[in-house]
C-alpha positions as CSV (number, residue, x, y, z in Angstrom):
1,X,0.0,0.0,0.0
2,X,0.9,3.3,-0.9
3,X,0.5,6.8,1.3
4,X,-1.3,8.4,-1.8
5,X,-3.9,5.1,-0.5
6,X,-3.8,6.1,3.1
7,X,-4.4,9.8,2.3
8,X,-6.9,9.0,0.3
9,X,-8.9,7.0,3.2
10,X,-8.5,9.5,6.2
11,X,-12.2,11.0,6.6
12,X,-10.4,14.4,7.5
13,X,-6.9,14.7,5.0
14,X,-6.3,18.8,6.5
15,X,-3.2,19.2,8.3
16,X,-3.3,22.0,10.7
17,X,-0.1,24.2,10.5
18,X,0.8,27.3,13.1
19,X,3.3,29.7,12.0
20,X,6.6,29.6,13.8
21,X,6.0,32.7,16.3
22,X,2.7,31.1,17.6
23,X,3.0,31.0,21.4
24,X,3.0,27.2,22.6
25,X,-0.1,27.7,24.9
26,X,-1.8,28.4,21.3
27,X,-0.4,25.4,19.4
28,X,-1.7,23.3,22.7
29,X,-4.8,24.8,22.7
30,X,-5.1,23.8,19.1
31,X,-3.7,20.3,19.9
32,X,-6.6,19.8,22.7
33,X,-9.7,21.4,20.9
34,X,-8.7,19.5,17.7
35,X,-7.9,15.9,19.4
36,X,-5.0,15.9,17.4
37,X,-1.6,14.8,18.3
38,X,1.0,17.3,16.5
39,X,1.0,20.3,14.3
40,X,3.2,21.4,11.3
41,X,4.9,24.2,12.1
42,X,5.5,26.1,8.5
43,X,5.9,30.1,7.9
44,X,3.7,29.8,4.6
45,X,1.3,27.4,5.3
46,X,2.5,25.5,2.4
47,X,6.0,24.3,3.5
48,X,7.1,22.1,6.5
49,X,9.5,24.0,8.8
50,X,9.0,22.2,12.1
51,X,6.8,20.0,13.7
52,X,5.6,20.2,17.1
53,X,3.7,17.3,19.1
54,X,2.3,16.4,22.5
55,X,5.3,14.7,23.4
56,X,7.8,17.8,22.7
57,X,5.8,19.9,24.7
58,X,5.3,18.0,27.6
59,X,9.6,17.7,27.5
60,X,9.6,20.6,28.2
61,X,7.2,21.1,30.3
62,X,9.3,18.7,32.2
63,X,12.3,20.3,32.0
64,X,11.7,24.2,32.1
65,X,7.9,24.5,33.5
66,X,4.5,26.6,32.4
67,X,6.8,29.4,31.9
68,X,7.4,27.7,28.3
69,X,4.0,28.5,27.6
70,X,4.5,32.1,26.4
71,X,7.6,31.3,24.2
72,X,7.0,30.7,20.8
73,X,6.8,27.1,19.0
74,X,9.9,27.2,17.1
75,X,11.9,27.2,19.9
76,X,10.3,23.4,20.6
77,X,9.4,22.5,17.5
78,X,11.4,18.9,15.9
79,X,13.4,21.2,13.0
80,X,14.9,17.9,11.6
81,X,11.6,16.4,10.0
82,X,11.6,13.2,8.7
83,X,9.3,12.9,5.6
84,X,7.9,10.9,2.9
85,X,6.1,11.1,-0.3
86,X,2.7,10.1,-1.5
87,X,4.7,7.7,-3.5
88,X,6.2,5.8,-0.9
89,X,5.4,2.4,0.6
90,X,3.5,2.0,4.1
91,X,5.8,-0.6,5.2
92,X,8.7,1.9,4.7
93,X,6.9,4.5,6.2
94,X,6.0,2.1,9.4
95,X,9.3,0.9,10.0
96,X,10.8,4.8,9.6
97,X,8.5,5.7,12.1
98,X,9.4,2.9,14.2
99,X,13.3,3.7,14.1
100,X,12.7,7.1,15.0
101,X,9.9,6.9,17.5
102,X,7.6,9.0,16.6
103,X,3.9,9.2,15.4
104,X,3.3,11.6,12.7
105,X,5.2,12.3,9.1
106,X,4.4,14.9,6.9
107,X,3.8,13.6,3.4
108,X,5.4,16.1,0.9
109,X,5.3,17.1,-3.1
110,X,8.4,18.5,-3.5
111,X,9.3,20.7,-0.6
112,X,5.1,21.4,-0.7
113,X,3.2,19.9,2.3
114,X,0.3,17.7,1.0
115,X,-0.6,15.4,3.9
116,X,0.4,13.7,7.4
117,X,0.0,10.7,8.0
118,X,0.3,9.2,11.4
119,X,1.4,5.2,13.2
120,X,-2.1,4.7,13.5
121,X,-3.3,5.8,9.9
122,X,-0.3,3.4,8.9
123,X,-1.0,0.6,11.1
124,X,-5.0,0.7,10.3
125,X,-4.2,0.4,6.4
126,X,-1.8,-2.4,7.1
127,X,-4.8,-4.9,8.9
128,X,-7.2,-3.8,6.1
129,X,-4.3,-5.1,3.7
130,X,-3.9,-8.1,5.6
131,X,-7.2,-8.6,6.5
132,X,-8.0,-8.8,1.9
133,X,-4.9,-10.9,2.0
134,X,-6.4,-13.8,4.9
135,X,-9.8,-13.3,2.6
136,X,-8.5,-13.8,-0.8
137,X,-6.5,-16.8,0.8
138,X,-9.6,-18.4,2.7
139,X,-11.2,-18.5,-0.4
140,X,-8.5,-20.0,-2.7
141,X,-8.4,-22.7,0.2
142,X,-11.9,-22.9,0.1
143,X,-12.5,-23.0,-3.9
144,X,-14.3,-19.5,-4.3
């Protein structure tokens, strides 16, 4: 399967960006009225500059306290993104994610943000694969 597939299949293909200077108690705000587990961080709206999840902030949360809150997003944000294209294959994509720990990967088009896709969009695409696979199998056993 490819992520062009898995984009295709998410009921809600958006990915929310914040620019840069956003303050981080906006970006978390954003996380926790959205339910979502990271935003793009991107100057333009159309390019990936950073990337900023749950996990980043509560680091430093951790390690500095609220005081975090007012600073802006780039200071936090992952700089060194790891990325793929619509072209690429899920298993790639799972075992990239895997390496690196980390949940979400924005797809790109060139240097132009088109998509993110996250471990659980991955993973949920992989069982509907394998799921087709055990059917098509079953029914070669069974003579369908």
């Amino acid at each position: 399967m490819l992520v062009h597939q898995i984009l295709k299949s998410k009921s809600d293909d958006a990915v929310v960006t914040v620019s840069p200077g956003t303050k981080v108690s906006e970006a978390v705000k954003i996380l926790a009225e959205r339910k979502i587990g990271t935003v793009v961080v991107s100057g333009d709206g159309h390019t990936a500059d950073g990337i900023l999840s749950e996990r980043d902030v509560v680091r430093v949360l951790a390690q500095r306290g609220g005081a975090i809150l007012q600073d802006p997003v780039e200071q936090y944000m992952t700089a060194k993104l790891v990325t793929c294209t619509r072209e690429d294959k899920a298993d790639a994509v799972l075992q990239m994610m895997t390496d690196g720990r980390f949940r979400h990967m924005p797809v790109l088009e060139g240097n132009q943000l088109v998509g993110l896709i996250t471990l659980g969009d991955v993973v949920k695409a992989r069982l509907t694969e394998l799921a087709m696979e055990k059917n098509a199998l079953e029914g070669m056993i069974m003579g369908h």
